[in-house]
C-alpha positions, -999 to 999 in steps of 0.1 A, spaced: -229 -457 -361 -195 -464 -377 -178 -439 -394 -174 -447 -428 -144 -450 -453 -153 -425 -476 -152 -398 -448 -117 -400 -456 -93 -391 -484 -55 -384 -498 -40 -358 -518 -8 -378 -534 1 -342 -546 2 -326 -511 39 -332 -508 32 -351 -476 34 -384 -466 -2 -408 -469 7 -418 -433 9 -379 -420 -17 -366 -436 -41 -393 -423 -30 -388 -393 -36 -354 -393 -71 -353 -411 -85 -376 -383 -68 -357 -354 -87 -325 -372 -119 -341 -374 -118 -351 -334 -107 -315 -323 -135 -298 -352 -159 -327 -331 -174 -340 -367 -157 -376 -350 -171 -385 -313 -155 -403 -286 -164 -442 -291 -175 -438 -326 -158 -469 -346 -131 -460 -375 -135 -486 -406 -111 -517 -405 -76 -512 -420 -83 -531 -446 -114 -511 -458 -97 -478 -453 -65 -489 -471 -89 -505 -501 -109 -476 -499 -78 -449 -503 -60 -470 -530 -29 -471 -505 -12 -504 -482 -29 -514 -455 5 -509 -436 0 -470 -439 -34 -468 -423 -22 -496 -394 13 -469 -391 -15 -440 -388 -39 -462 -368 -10 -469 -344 7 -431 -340 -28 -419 -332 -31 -448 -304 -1 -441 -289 -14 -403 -285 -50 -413 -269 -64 -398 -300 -80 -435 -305 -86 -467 -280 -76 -500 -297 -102 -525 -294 -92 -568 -294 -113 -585 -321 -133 -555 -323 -113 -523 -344 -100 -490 -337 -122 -460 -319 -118 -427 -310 -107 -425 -278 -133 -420 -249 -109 -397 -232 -96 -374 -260 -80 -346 -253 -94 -322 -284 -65 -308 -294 -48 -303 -330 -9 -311 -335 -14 -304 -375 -3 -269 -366 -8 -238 -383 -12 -233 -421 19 -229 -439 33 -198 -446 25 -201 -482 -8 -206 -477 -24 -171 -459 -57 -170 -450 -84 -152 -467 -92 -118 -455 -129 -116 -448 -123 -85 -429 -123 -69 -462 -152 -85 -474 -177 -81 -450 -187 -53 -430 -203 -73 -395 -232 -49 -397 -254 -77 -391 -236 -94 -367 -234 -62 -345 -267 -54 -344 -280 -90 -322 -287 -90 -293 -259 -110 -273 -277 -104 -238 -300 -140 -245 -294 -169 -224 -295 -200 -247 -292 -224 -216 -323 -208 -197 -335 -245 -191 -309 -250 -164 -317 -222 -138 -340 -225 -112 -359 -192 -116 -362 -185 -153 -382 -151 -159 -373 -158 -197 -399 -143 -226 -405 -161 -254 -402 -194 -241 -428 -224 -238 -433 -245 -211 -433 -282 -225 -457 -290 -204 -487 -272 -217 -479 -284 -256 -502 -310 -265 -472 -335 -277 -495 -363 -288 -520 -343 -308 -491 -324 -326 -478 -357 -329 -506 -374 -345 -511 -343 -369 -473 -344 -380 -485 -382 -386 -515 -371 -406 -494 -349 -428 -468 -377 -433 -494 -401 -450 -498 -414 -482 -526 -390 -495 -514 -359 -483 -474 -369 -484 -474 -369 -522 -483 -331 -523 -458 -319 -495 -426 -334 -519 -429 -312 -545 -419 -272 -543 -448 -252 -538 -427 -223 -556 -438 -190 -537 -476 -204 -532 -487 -212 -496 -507 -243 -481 -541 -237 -488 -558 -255 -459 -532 -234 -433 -541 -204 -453 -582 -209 -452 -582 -221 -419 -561 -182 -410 -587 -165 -428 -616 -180 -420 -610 -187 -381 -578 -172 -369 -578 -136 -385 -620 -129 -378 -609 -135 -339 -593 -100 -343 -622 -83 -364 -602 -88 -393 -616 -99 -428 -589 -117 -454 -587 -130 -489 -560 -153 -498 -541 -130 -517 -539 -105 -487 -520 -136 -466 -483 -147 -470 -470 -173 -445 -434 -161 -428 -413 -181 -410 -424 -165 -378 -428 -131 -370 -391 -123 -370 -391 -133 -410 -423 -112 -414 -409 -79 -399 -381 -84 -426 -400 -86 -452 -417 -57 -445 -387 -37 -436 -374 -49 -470 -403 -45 -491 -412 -7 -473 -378 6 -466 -348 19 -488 -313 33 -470 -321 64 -452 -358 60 -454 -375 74 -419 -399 52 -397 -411 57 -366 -407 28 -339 -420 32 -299 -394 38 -276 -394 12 -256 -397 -18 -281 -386 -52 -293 -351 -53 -297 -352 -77 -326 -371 -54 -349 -348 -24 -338 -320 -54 -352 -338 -56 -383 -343 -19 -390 -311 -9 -385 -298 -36 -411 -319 -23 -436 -299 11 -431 -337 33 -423 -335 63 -409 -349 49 -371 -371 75 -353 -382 63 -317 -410 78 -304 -415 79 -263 -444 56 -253 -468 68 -229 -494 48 -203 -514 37 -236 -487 32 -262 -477 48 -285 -494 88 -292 -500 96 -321 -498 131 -322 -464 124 -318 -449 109 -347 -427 124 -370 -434 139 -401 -418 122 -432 -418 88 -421 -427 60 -445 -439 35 -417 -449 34 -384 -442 4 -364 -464 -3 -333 -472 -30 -308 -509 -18 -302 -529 -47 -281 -498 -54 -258 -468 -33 -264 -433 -46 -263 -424 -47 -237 -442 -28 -210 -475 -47 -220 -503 -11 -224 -529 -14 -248 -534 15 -274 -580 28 -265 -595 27 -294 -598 66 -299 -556 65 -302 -560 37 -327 -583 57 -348 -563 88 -347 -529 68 -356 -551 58 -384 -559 91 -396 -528 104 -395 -515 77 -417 -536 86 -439 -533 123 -441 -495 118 -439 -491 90 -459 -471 63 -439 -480 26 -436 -493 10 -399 -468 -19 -396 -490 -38 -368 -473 -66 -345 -505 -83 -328 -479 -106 -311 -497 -119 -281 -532 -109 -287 -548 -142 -276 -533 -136 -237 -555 -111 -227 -568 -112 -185 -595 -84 -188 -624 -89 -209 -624 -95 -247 -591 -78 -260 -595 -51 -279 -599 -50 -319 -568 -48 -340 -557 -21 -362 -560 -37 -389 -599 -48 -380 -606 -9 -383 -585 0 -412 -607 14 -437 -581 29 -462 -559 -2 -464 -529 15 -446 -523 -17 -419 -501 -43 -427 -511 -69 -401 -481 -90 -384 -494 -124 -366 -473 -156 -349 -480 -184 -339 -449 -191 -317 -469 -181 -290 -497 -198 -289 -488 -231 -302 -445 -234 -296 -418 -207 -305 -399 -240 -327 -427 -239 -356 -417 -206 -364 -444 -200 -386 -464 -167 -391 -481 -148 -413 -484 -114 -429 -520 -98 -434 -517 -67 -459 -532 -51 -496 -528 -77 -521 -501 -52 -537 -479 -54 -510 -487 -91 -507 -477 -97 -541 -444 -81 -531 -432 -96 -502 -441 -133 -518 -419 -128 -545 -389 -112 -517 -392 -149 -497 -398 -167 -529 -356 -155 -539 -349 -159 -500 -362 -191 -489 -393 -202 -514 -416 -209 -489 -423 -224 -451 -417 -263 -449 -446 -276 -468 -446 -304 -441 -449 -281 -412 -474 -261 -429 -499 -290 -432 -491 -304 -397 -502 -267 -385 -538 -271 -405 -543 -300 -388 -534 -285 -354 -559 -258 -362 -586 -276 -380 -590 -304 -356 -592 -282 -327 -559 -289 -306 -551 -254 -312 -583 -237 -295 -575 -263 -269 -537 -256 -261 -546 -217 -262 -575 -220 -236 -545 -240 -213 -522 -220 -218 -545 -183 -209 -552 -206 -181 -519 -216 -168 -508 -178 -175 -537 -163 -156 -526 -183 -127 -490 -176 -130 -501 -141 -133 -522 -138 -100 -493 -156 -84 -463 -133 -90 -485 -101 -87 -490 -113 -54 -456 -118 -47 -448 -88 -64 -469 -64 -40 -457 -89 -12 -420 -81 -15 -430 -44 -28 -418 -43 -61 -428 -17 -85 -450 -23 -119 -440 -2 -140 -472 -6 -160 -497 -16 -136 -528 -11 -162 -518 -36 -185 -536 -66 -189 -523 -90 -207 -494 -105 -221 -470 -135 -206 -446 -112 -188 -451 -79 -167 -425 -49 -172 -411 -35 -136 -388 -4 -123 -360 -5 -104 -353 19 -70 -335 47 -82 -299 42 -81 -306 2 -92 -293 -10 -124 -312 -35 -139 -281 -50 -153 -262 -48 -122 -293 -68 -107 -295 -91 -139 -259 -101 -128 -260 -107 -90 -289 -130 -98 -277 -151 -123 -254 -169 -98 -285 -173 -77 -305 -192 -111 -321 -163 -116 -330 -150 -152 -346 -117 -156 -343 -93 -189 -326 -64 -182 -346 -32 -203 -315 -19 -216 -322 -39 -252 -356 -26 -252 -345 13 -257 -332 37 -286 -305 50 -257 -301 20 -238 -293 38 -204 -327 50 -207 -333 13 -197 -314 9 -170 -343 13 -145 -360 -12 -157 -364 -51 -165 -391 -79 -175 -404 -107 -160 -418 -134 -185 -438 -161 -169 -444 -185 -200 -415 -206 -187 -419 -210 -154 -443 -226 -129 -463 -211 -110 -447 -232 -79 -414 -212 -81 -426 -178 -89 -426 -167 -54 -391 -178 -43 -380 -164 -74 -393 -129 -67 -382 -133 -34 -344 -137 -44 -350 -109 -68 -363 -84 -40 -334 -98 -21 -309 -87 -44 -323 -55 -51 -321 -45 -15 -285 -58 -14 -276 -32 -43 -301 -4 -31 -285 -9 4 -245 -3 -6 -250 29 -27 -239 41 -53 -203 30 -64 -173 56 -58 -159 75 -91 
């Protein structure tokens, strides 16, 4: 696609010559990459009529910039920028009038210190990637998500998907959560006890928002996901990690004061234990006698490999205390990044109006693509593939596992798409992370996961969502490899 002539402009008051500054918007716009090798500049003539100016001043511009390989000059055809550009800018710095704004004192970087910088964005090209949270393309049903994001795009239903919904929710995504999702869990939902989040991520936000003030105590398990640790300590709460044990997290041991208690209880993050029911009735008893909210992240709970998985929390919640965290980035594809919160309508009522000022609501189009996906089955379907596919995957690298004799560090556990292991002693799981990565090998190191991150250090994960089941073993193979290589040369000298 050309680029066209009113990407351009002139400042006659800049003190510069037309010619010069021209010159040097276009050489900024190649290094900044808004202009592409072998994209087509407009025609002197448009560009001079365009800019009020002689066409002799764009050809002078046209031609500098030619002479520098910033553009390729075409016969009978126009001016492009050059396919072999060398992305560099010769506008030089700002003049020493003009000083930059000082951000530094404007913004603290709380929020940009507390993410993770440990992900791998590029986990698609490496051979062996262990990588949570990531699908595997193919097990998505393209065509029926397809045809639903079709559906939702006709004329009948198109109409209502223009218009802002305000801070109200689809209502056929919303029935189709209470009525067929949510009972699944033992759970039993109006409509006003359901918002829809952009994900799980969104909904722990909200929460921590809507729950927690500066200084406010809550109690997270120690080890846990490192992106609500992220969130909590933006919200400047008092974090209190608890120590999980072989069934999660004990409730006899949470601190007094807190205003919320934050627990993965069907698979927890990330070593995968599930909390027995008697725990989960004595967290909920002491929640009520001390007066804290359950903040419940039922992240996974359709990947379960033994028997029906257990009811939630919020399924045996008879006071109200639970608010119920549930994603569909999971089971469907982590890119709809859609969830949904499950709580008292009061609470409800609150966190709708908090993403009503922060983002209104989900994409109405997405939202009604999703009902679809539900309503017309495709979902039940991808789920049963995809506990399939994992259940393989599963058998496979537990037998490779035992094969190469690595440890589990939770050998109970029973679900989940990843399984949590332990290092020898004297093998950092970032050390190992390291020598593997040359090798194509992703693993997750467990420092992340952990209040005092060199509690982590012997341990890591090992996600199998994003991976086949064909290059498990080898994988685990170059992974006991390497941990022999480190356990064999010791530790390192002082």
């Amino acid at each position: 696609m050309p680029i066209p002539p009113d990407a351009f402009f002139l400042d006659p008051a800049a003190g510069l010559p037309l010619q010069v500054q021209l010159r040097r918007q276009i050489i900024a716009a190649v290094t900044a990459g808004r202009f592409r090798p072998g994209e087509k500049l407009p025609s002197t003539r448009a560009l001079a009529r365009h800019l009020g100016v002689a066409r002799v001043t764009v050809a002078q511009a046209f031609a500098e910039l030619v002479s520098t390989d910033y553009l390729a000059s075409r016969d009978r055809s126009g001016h492009y920028i050059s396919d072999s550009i060398e992305r560099r800018l010769e506008a030089g710095p700002p003049a020493p009038d003009t000083p930059r704004f000082d951000w530094d004192s404007q913004l603290e970087g709380r929020f940009a210190r507390a993410q993770r910088t440990d992900r791998e964005r590029d986990w698609r090209g490496f051979a062996y990637p262990f990588v949570y949270g990531q699908a595997d393309p193919a097990l998505v049903d393209h065509a029926a998500w397809r045809d639903c994001a079709m559906r939702a795009l006709g004329r009948r239903e198109f109409d209502s998907l223009t218009g802002d919904l305000y801070d109200a929710d689809d209502p056929e995504l919303v029935d189709h959560i209470a009525r067929h999702i949510l009972p699944r869990r033992g759970i039993s939902a109006g409509r006003d006890e359901i918002v829809l989040t952009m994900g799980a991520q969104n909904a722990l936000w909200l929460v921590a928002q809507v729950l927690l003030r500066p200084g406010t105590s809550c109690a997270i398990e120690d080890p846990s996901y490192p992106g609500q640790r992220e969130i909590l300590l933006a919200s400047r709460a008092r974090i209190l990690p608890v120590a999980v044990d072989g069934h999660g997290l004990p409730p006899q041991a949470v601190p007094q004061g807190v205003a919320a208690v934050f627990t993965t209880a069907s698979h927890q993050c990330p070593t995968n234990s599930t909390m027995p029911l008697p725990r989960r009735k004595e967290l909920l008893a002491r929640a009520q006698d001390q007066g804290f909210a359950v903040v419940e992240d039922d992240y996974e709970f359709e990947m379960s490999f033994a028997g029906a998985p257990s009811p939630a929390l919020k399924a045996i919640d008879r006071a109200g205390a639970v608010i119920y965290i549930g994603s569909f980035s999971k089971s469907v594809f982590p890119g709809v990044r859609l969830g949904y919160l499950v709580a008292d309508p009061r609470f409800i009522a609150e966190a709708r109006a908090l993403r009503g000022m922060m983002l209104r609501h989900p994409p109405g189009h997405m939202q009604r693509t999703l009902a679809h996906f539900l309503s017309l089955g495709h979902y039940d379907a991808q789920a049963n593939r995809m506990r399939n596919a994992y259940a393989r995957r599963r058998a496979v690298m537990l037998a490779a596992i035992a094969h190469h004799r690595l440890t589990l560090a939770s050998p109970q556990a029973s679900g989940g798409s990843s399984l949590w292991l332990a290092t020898p002693d004297g093998v950092d799981s970032a050390e190992l992370a390291a020598r593997l990565r040359p090798r194509g090998v992703l693993i997750e190191p467990g420092a992340a996961f952990f209040a005092d991150p060199a509690q982590g250090r012997g341990f890591f994960r090992l996600a199998y969502s994003s991976i086949t089941a064909e290059r498990i073993p080898q994988g685990i193979a170059c992974i006991a490899q390497a941990v022999g290589e480190i356990a064999a040369a010791g530790p390192a000298c002082p």
